[in-house]
N, C-alpha and C positions, 0 to 999 in steps of 0.2 A: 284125657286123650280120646278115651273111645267114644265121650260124647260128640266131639269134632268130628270124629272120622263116621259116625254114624249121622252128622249132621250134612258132609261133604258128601256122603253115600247119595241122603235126598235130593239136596241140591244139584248133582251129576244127573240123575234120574231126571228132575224138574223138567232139567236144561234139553233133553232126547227130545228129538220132534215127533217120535214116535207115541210120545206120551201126553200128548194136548199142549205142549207149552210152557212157558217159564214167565212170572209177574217180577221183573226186577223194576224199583224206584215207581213204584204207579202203574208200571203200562204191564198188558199182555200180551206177548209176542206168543206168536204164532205158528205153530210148527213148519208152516211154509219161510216164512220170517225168520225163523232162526238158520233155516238150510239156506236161504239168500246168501244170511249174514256171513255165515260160515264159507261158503262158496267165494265169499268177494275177499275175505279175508283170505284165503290158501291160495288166491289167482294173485295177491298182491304181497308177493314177500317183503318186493323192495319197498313199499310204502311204512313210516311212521306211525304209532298209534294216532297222530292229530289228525294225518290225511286220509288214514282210516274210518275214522271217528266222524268226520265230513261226508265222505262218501257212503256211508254207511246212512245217514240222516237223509240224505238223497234219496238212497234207494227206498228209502220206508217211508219217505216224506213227513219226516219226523220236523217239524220246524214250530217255533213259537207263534204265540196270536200277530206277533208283527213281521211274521215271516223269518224272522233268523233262526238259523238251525239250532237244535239242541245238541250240538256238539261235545258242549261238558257233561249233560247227563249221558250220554253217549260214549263216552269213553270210561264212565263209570262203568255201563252195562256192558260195555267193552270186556272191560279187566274183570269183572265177576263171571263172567260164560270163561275166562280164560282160567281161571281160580279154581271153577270148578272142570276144569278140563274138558268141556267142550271144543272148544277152536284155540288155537296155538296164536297171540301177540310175538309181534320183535320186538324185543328186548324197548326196555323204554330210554331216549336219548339222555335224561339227563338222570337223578338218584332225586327223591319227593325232599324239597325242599323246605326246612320247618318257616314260620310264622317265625320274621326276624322280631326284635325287639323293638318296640317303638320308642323311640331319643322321647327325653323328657327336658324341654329347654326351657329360656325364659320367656316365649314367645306366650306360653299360658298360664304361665305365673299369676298370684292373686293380684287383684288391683284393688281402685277404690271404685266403688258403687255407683251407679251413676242415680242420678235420683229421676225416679219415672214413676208411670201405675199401670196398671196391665193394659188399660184401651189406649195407651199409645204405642202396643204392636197389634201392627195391623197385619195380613196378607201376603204386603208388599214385604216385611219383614223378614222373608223364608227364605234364604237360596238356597237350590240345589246345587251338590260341592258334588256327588258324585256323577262321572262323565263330561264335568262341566271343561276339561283338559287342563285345569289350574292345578297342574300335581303339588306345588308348594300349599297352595289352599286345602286338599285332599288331606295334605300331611299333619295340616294343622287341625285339623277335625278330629283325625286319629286320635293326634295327640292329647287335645282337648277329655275324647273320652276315655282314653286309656289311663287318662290320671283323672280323671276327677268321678269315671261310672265305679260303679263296686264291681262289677264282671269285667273291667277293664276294655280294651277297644278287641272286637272279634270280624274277622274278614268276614263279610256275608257273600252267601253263593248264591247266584243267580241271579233274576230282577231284584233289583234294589235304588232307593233312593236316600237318598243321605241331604240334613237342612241343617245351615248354619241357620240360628236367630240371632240379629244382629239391630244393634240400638246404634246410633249415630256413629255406621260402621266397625262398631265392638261388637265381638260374639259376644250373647248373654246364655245360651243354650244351643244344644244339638240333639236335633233327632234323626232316627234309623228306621226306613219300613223294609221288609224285605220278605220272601217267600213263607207262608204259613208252617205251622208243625204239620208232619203226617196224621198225627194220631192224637186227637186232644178228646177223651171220652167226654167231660163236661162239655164239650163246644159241641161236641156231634150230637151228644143229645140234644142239645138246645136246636140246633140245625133241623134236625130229625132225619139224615142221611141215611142210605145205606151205603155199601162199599163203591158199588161200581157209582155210584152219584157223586162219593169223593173222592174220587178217582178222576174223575170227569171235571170236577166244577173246583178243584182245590184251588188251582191259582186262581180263582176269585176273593181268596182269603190273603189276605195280609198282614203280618206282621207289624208290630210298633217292638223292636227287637232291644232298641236304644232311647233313653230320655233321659236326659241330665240340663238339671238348670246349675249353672256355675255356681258353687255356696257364695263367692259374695255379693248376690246376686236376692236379696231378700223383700219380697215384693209378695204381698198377701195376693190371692188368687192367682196369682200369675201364671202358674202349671199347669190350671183349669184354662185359662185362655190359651195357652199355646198350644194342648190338646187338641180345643176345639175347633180354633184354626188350621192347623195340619190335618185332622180329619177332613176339610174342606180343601185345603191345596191337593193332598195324595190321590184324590179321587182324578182329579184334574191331569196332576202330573204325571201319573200311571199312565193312564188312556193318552197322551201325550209321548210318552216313552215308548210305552209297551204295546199301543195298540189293544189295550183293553181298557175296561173299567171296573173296580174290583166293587165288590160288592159287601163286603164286610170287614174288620178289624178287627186285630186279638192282639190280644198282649198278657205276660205273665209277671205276677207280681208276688216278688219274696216276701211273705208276712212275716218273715223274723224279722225283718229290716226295715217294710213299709209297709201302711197299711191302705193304703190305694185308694186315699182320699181323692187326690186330684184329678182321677178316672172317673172315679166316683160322682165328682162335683162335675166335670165335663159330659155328662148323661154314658159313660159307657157303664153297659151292663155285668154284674159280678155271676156267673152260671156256674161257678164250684172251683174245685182245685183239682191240680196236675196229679199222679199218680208217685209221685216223686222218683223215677226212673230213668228220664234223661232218653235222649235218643237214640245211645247206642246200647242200653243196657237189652242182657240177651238172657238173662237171669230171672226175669222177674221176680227184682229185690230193690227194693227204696236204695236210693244214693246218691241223690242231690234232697236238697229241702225242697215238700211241697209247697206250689205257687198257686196262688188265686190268678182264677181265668176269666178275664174280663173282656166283653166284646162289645163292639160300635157299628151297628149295620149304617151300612151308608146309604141305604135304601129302606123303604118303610116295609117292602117284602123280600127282606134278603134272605130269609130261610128257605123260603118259597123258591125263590130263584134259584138259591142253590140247593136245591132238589130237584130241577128241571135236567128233564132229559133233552 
């Protein structure tokens, strides 16, 4: 208990605009910045945390590279200045809703195999399922990876792209790219970052968070093609989406379970293992299994880049 309360003492402190400022999720607010926030927050009782959260990104001009606001990391740093008892939220409208269960029906069921070889997917192969407004499609991706990945299907927060791969309209695979880790020592080394550099250039890093090829689905190199073609679509389809173009790939690979040949075979780079600690641990103490860290610059200077001020 008194480590908490000796932890909430600094974080109170942080938060004072008297004392340089407070770094929540990436950024550094400002001790002008924080007396804004605080100000628009105590003028606006009758507002919601969401039209809060809005307005608040306004005033600081908080918005992504395609111009939409960061509203949801914004109501995170919302609720933590409130946490630590800086400025006073109303109440939140509804109680945090868990991750429902995702139905397991026969719509993914095993089949039989279709007979192929990996140069008959192409490109064209890849839909994007997430944003595309086909919620039954969306659902069926889910589905797909919640039964067939070992992590099961996981909501991804923020940018994100989701690909059905599909053979003569069957899925045969689905992949996930979506916002980088905060903190990957193997990858920053290899980067050669310092802080405020990945602070600045992180969303140029991308996740591969999901990849499952269906088991009955057995086709020698196949995972190395579909790697290497989704390395080629995501670049595209980012900067399409998002209004940017990322500049690198990461993905983490459980070596009790696999040994990441098929990264391997598709030229991504292996630059060491995960620390095995997970993202919220606060302990520094192992508690998931360490993963091999494997990256795929999509540029011939992507370290470089992402060291640019």
């Amino acid at each position: 208990m008194e480590r908490w309360t000796r932890e909430g003492r600094q974080a109170r402190a942080a938060a004072e605009p008297t004392l340089g400022g407070i770094r929540i999720r990436g950024r550094m607010f400002t001790p002008e910045e924080l007396l804004a926030v605080k100000t628009l927050v105590e003028a606006s009782p009758e507002d919601h945390r969401f039209a809060l959260s809005k307005r608040v990104c306004k005033l600081l001009g908080w918005v992504q590279p395609n111009g939409r606001l960061k509203d949801r990391s914004c109501r995170d740093v919302l609720a933590r200045l409130h946490d630590i008892g800086f400025l006073c939220l109303p109440r939140p409208r509804r109680p945090p809703v868990c991750r429902r269960p995702v139905p397991i029906t026969n719509r993914s069921a095993p089949r039989s195999a279709p007979t192929f070889g990996p140069r008959d997917i192409e490109p064209a192969s890849f839909s994007i399922i997430s944003g595309s407004g086909d919620l039954q499609r969306e659902r069926l991706w889910n589905e797909y990876v919640e039964r067939y990945h070992y992590l099961g299907y996981g909501v991804p927060l923020g940018p994100h792209l989701k690909y059905f791969v599909t053979l003569g309209g069957e899925p045969i695979a689905c992949l996930c790219f979506a916002g980088a880790a905060w903190r990957v020592e193997a990858r920053d080394r290899w980067i050669g970052w310092n802080r405020e550099q990945r602070e600045r250039n992180l969303h140029y890093v991308v996740n591969n968070t999901r990849f499952v090829v269906f088991p009955w689905i057995e086709v020698r190199n196949l995972a190395s093609r579909l790697l290497a073609l989704a390395a080629r679509r995501v670049a595209v389809d980012w900067l399409r989406r998002y209004a940017y173009r990322p500049l690198l790939l990461e993905t983490f690979v459980d070596s009790e379970r696999h040994a990441g040949t098929c990264y391997r075979a598709a030229n991504w780079l292996f630059v060491g293992y995960t620390k095995g600690r997970g993202k919220l641990d606060r302990h520094f103490k192992a508690n998931i299994p360490k993963k091999a860290v494997l990256l795929y610059p999509l540029v011939k200077d992507a370290s470089t880049r992402l060291r640019a001020g």
